[in-house]
C-alpha positions in Angstrom: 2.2 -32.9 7.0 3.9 -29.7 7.7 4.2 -27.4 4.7 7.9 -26.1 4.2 8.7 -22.5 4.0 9.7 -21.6 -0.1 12.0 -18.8 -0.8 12.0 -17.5 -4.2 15.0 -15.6 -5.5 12.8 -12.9 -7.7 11.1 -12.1 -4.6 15.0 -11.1 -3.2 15.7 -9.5 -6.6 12.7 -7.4 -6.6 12.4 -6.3 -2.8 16.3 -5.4 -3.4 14.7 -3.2 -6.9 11.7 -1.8 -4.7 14.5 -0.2 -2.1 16.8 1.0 -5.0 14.7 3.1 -6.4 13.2 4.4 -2.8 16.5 4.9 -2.0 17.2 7.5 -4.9 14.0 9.6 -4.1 14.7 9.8 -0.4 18.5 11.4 -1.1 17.8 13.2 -4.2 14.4 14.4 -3.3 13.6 14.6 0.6 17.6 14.5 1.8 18.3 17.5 -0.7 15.4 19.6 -0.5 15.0 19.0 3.0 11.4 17.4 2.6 10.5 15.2 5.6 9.0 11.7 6.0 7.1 9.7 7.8 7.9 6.4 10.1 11.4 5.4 10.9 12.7 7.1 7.7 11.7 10.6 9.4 13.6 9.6 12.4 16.3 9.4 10.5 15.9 12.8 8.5 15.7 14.8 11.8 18.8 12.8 13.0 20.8 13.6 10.2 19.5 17.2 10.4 20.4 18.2 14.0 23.5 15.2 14.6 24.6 15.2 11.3 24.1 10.8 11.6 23.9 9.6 8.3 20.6 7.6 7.9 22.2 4.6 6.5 23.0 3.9 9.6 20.4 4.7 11.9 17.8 3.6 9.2 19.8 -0.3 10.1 20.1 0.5 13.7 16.6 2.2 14.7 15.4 -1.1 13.1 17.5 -3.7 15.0 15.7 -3.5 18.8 12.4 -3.6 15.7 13.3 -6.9 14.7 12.9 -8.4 17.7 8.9 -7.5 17.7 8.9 -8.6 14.2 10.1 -12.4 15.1 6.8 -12.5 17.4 4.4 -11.2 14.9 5.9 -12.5 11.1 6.0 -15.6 10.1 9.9 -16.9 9.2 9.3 -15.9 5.0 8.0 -12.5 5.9 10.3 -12.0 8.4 13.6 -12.7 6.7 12.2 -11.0 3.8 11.4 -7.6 6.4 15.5 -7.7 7.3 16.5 -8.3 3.8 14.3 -5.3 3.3 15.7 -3.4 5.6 19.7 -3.9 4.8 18.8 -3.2 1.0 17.1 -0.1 2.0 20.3 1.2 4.4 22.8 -0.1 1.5 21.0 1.5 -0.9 20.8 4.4 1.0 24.6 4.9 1.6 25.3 4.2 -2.2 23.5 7.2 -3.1 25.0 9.4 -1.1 28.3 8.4 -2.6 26.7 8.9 -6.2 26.6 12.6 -7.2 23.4 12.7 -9.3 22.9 16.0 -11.1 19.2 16.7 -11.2 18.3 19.9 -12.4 14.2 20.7 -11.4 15.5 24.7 -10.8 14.8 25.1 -7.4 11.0 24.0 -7.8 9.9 22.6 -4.5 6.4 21.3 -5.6 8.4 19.3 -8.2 10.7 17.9 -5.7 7.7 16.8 -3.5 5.7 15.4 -6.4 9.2 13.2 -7.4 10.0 11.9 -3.7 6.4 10.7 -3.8 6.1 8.8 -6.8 9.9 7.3 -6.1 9.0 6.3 -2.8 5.7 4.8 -4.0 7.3 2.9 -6.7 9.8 1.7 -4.2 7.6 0.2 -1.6 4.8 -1.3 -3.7 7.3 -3.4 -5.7 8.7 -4.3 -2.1 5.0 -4.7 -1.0 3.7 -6.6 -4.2 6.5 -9.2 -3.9 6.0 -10.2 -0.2 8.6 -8.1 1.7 8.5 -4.7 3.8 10.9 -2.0 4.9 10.6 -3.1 8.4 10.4 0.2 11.1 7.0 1.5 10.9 5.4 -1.3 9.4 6.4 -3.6 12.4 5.1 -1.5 14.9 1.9 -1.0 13.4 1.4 -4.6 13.0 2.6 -5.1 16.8 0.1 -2.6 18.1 -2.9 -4.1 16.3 -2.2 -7.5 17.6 -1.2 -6.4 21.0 -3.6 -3.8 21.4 -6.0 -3.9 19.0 -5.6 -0.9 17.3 -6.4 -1.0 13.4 -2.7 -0.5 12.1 -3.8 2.3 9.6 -4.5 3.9 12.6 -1.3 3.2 14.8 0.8 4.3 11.3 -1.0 7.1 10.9 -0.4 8.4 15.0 3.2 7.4 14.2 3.9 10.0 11.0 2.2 12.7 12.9 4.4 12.3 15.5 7.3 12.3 13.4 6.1 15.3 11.1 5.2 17.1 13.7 9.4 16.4 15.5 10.3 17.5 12.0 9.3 20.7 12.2 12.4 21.0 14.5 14.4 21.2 11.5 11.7 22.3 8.7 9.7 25.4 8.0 6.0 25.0 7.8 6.1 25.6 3.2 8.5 22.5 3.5 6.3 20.8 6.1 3.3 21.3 3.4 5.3 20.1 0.3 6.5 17.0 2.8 2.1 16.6 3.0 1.9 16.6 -0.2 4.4 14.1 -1.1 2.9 12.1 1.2 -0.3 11.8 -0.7 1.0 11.2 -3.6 3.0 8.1 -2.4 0.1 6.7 -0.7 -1.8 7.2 -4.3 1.0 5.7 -6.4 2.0 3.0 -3.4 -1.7 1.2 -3.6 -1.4 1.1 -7.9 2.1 -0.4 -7.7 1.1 -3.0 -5.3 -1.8 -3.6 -6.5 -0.5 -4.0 -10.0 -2.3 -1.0 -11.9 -5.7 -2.5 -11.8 -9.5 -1.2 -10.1 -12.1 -3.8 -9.7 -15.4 -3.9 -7.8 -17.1 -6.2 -6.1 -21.0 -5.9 -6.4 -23.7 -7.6 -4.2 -27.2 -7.6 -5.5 -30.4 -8.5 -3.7 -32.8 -8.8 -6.2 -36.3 -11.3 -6.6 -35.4 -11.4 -9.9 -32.1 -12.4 -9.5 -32.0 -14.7 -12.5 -33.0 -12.1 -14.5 -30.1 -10.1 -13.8 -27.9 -12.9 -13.8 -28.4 -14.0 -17.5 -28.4 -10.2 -18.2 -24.7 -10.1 -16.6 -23.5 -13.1 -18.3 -25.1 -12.2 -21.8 -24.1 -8.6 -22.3 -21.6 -7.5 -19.9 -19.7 -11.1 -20.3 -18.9 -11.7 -16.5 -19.5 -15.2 -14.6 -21.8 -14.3 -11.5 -22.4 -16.6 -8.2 -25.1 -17.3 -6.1 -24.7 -16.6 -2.1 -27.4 -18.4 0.1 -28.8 -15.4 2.5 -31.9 -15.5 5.2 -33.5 -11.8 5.4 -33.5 -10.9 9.5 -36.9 -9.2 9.3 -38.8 -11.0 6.5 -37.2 -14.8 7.9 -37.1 -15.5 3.9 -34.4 -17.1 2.4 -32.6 -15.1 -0.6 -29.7 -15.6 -3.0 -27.6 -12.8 -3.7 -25.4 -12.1 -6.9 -21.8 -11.7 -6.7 -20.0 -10.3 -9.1 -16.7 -8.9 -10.1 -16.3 -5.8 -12.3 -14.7 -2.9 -13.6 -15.7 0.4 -12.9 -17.2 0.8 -16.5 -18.9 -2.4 -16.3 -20.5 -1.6 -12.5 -22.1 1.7 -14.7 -23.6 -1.1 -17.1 -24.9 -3.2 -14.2 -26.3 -0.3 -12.7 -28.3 0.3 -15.8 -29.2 -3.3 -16.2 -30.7 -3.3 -12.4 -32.8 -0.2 -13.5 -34.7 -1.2 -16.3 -35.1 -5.2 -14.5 -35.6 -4.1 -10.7 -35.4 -0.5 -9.8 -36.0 -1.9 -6.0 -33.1 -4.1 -6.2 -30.6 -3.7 -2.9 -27.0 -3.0 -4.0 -23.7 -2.8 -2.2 -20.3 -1.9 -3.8 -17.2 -2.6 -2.8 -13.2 -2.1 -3.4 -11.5 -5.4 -4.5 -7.8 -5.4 -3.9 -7.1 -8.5 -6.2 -8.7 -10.8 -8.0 -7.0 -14.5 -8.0 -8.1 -17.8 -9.4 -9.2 -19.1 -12.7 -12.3 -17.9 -14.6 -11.2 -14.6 -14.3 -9.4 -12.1 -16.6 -9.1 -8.4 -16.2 -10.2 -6.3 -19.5 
């Protein structure tokens, strides 16, 4: 049975929010303090800076031969979602230009950068979090890594130095190093959106006293734990490992724990992006 595509209208709603509120940073931050950006949006900047093309309508049109690539790679939901995406974003784009927003940060640069940051990573992690993206940049990375196997972090990051580095046709080098730092902080506030606030871990443990430490997890730092069947390469020996999900506090408890019950136990800690299915509530 062939499972039909489902649209849901929040996810429209939201993705429309997510480019709103890019939208207002990237004309009342980067447009009017002349602050650069990355991926398509960058084209657009140095457009409008040396042929005066307003980037409500190249931001639609550098993204139209992009769609194209898109419809090989996405799957219909994600790809109908990408142009929605995209049209918000341009719409938005052109309403703020018409709205005459007085904000008064007296000239302060490092402000400005900090706000087009934090606008533009509130923006796309609401359009992230809710299935859609902004199309441009995005699409090309994800063409490149399936094409030529190039990680897309990689292919994105190529792409903004590119651009930045075209912008500086147009920039100084003090607004090229605000435009960096705005950058960072987008990226910072861009993973929390979409991620929705939270910071787990996920810790492996190799341990011969692995029920030990599993009761000890379960009793005092009130987490379930599971059991992963593993064969050690040199020793030939089958083990079980402990998973575990944590916060950063409790992985500090664990830690402890391990030391006092095996000081030789093996441990690996990783990022978890999200945590779904039942069992499991974030404290």
């Amino acid at each position: 049975m062939i499972k039909q595509t489902r649209f849901h209208p929040i996810n429209f709603i939201m993705i429309a929010l997510g480019t709103a509120i890019y939208a207002f940073g990237f004309v009342n931050f980067n447009m009017a303090n002349q602050l650069a950006e990355g991926g398509i949006s960058g084209f657009t900047l140095i457009g409008h800076a040396l042929f005066n093309i307003n980037p409500a309508y190249s931001q639609l049109l550098l993204n139209l031969p992009l769609f194209f690539l898109g419809s090989k790679i996405f799957g219909k939901k994600e790809m109908i979602y990408t142009i929605h995406g995209t049209i918000c974003m341009s719409l938005a784009i052109w309403v703020f230009q018409k709205i005459n927003f007085n904000i008064d940060i007296s000239h302060d640069m490092l402000i400005a950068a900090l706000l087009a940051g934090i606008f533009a990573g509130i923006g796309v992690g609401i359009v992230f979090r809710f299935g859609g993206t902004t199309g441009g940049a995005d699409i090309i990375g994800r063409y490149v890594e399936q094409k030529r196997g190039i990680a897309i972090g990689q292919s994105l990051f190529i792409l903004d130095i590119l651009v930045l580095t075209l912008s500086l046709s147009y920039i100084d080098v003090q607004h090229m190093m605000y435009t960096v730092i705005a950058s960072f902080v987008f990226s910072q506030v861009v993973a929390v959106v979409q991620n929705g606030g939270y910071t787990v871990r996920g810790m492996l443990i190799i341990s011969e006293h692995h029920e030990a430490i599993s009761a000890k997890i379960m009793s005092e730092v009130k987490r379930g734990a599971t059991y992963l069947k593993a064969e050690g390469v040199y020793s030939a020996q089958d083990k079980k490992v402990i998973y575990v999900v944590l916060s950063p506090s409790q992985v500090l408890i664990v830690k402890n724990l391990l030391a006092e019950i095996d000081p030789d136990a093996f441990i690996s800690i990783i990022n978890v992006h999200e945590v779904i299915g039942s069992g499991f509530t974030y404290e």
